[in-house]
C-alpha positions in Angstrom: -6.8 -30.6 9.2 -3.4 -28.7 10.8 -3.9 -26.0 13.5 -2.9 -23.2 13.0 -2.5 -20.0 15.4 -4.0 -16.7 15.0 -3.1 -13.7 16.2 -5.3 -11.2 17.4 -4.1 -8.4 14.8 -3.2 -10.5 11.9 -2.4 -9.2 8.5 -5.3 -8.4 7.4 -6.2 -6.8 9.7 -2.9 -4.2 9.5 -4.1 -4.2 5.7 -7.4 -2.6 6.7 -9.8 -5.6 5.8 -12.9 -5.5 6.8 -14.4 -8.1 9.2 -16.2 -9.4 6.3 -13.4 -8.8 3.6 -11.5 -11.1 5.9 -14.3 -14.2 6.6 -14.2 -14.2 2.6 -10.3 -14.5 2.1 -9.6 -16.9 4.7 -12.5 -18.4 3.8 -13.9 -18.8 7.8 -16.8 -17.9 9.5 -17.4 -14.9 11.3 -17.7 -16.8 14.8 -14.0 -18.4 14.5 -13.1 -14.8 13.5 -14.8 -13.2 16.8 -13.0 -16.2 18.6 -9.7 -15.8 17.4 -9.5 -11.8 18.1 -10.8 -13.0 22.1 -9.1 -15.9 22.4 -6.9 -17.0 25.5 -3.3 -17.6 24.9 -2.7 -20.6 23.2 -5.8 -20.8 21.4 -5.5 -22.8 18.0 -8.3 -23.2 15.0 -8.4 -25.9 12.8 -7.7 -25.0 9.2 -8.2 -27.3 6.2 -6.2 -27.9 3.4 -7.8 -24.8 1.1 -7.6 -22.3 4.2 -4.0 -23.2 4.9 -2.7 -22.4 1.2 -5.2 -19.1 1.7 -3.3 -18.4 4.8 0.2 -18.8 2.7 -1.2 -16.6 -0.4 -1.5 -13.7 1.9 1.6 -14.3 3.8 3.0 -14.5 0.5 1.5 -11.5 -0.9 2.5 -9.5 2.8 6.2 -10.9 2.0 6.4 -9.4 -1.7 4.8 -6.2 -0.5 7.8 -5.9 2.2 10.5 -6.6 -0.7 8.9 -4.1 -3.1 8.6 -1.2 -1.1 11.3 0.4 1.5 8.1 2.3 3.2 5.1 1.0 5.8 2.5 2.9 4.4 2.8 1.0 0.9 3.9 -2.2 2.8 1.0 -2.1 4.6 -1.5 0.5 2.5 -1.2 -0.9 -0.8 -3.5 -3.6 -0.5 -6.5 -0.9 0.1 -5.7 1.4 -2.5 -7.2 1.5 -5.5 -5.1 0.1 -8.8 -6.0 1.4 -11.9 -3.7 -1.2 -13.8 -6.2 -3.7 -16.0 -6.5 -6.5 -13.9 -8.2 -4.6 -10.8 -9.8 -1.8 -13.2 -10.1 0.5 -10.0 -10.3 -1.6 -7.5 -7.7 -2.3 -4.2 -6.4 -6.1 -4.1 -8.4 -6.3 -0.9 -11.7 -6.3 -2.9 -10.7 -8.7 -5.6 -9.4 -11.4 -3.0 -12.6 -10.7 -1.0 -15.0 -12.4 -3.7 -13.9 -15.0 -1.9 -12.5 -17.7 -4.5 -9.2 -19.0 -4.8 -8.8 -17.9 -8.5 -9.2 -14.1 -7.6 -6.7 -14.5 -4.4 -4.3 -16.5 -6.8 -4.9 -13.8 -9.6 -4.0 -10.9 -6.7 -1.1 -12.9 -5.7 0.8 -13.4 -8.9 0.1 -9.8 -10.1 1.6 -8.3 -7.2 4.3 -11.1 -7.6 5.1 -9.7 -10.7 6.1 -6.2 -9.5 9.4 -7.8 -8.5 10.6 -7.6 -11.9 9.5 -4.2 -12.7 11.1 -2.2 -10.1 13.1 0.9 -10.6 
């Protein structure tokens, strides 16, 4: 297990996750959630192996986002908007990495990755 710190607004948050979008991608319960948005300074969870590289998936994801677009609302909007490409078929990346298994956060991930390459 490594501990790890969370922040009361965490990136998830900023991308307008649900509570329950966010149990599912971190893949926590909804009482270390509660605890980490109260907790005192200093406060540390611990996180196994599979939360940690969830963790670094959606920094990762947060850090392509921030090199794609110049503009907040996209760095931050994007991942609740809808995306008609066929991969997400309509949906927003939030509700494909909420299922809640690594595949579909991996799958998120390397699709938004990808946009790197296609910039104009």
């Amino acid at each position: 297990m490594v501990q790890a710190h969370l922040s009361r607004k965490c990136i998830l948050d900023i991308w307008g996750a649900s509570r329950e979008q966010a149990c599912k991608i971190l893949r926590i319960s909804r009482s270390t959630y509660n605890r980490a948005k109260q907790r005192a300074p200093g406060w540390t969870v611990s996180l196994d192996a599979d939360q940690m590289q969830r963790v670094s998936f959606v920094l990762n994801i947060h850090a392509v986002l921030r090199q794609i677009f110049d503009n907040p609302e996209n760095v931050y909007g994007f991942p609740s908007m809808a995306n008609n490409n066929a991969f997400f078929n309509g949906r927003s990346p939030l509700e494909i990495m909420a299922q809640g298994d690594m595949i579909s956060l991996y799958e998120v991930y390397r699709r938004i990755d990808a946009l790197r390459g296609v910039q104009w």
